[in-house]
N, C-alpha and C positions, 0 to 999 in steps of 0.2 A: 519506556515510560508509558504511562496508561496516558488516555486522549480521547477527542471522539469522532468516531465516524459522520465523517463531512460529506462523503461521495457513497454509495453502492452502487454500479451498475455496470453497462457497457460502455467502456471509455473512449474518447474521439483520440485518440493517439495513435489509433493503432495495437494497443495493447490488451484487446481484448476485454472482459471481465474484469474490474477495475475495482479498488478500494481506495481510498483516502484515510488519514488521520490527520487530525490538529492536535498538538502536541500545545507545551508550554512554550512561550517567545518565539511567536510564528514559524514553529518548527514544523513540519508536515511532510509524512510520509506516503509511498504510496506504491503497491503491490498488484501490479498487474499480469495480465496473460492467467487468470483464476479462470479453475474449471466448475467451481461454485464459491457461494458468498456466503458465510454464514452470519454476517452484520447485517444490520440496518441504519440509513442514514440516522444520526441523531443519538444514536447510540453510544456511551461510554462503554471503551475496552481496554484491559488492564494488561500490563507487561505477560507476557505467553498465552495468551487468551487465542485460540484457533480464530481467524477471520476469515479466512476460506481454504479452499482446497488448488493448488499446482496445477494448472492447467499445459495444454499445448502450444508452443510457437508455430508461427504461420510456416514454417519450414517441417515444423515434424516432431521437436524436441521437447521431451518436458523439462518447461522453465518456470521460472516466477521474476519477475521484473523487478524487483524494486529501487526506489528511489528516496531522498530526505531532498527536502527542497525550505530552505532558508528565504522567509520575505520573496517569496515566488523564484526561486534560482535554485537550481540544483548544485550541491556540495558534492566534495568528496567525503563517503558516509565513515569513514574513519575516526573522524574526531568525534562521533555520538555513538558506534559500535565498536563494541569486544570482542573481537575474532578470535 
């Protein structure tokens, strides 16, 4: 679903390069460990829209974090993705 960018920057998690989305009915995603941004806060982005780039985990690997977080609580992201 398209939303908008809430966050761009370095995230206090631990997870590096960090993004956010605000989706509809306090839905919000969020994509970290990025080795670039290519959003800006305040920014509307629309379903496959590049928001950055895969960055490194503190171990070595390339990963990308992400997460959906319902009314501040993390889900399991199945019941909003099609695998």
């Amino acid at each position: 679903n398209s939303g908008q960018v809430v966050y761009a920057g370095q995230g206090s998690g631990g997870f590096g390069q960090l993004v956010m989305v605000k989706h509809a009915n306090n839905v919000y995603t969020a994509y970290g460990y990025l080795s670039s941004i290519a959003v800006k806060e305040g920014q509307r982005v629309q379903t496959g829209q590049q928001i950055g780039t895969m960055g490194i985990s503190p171990d070595g690997r390339t990963v990308l974090h992400f997460e959906i977080r319902v009314k501040g609580n993390p889900i399991n992201p199945t019941r909003y993705v099609n695998f």
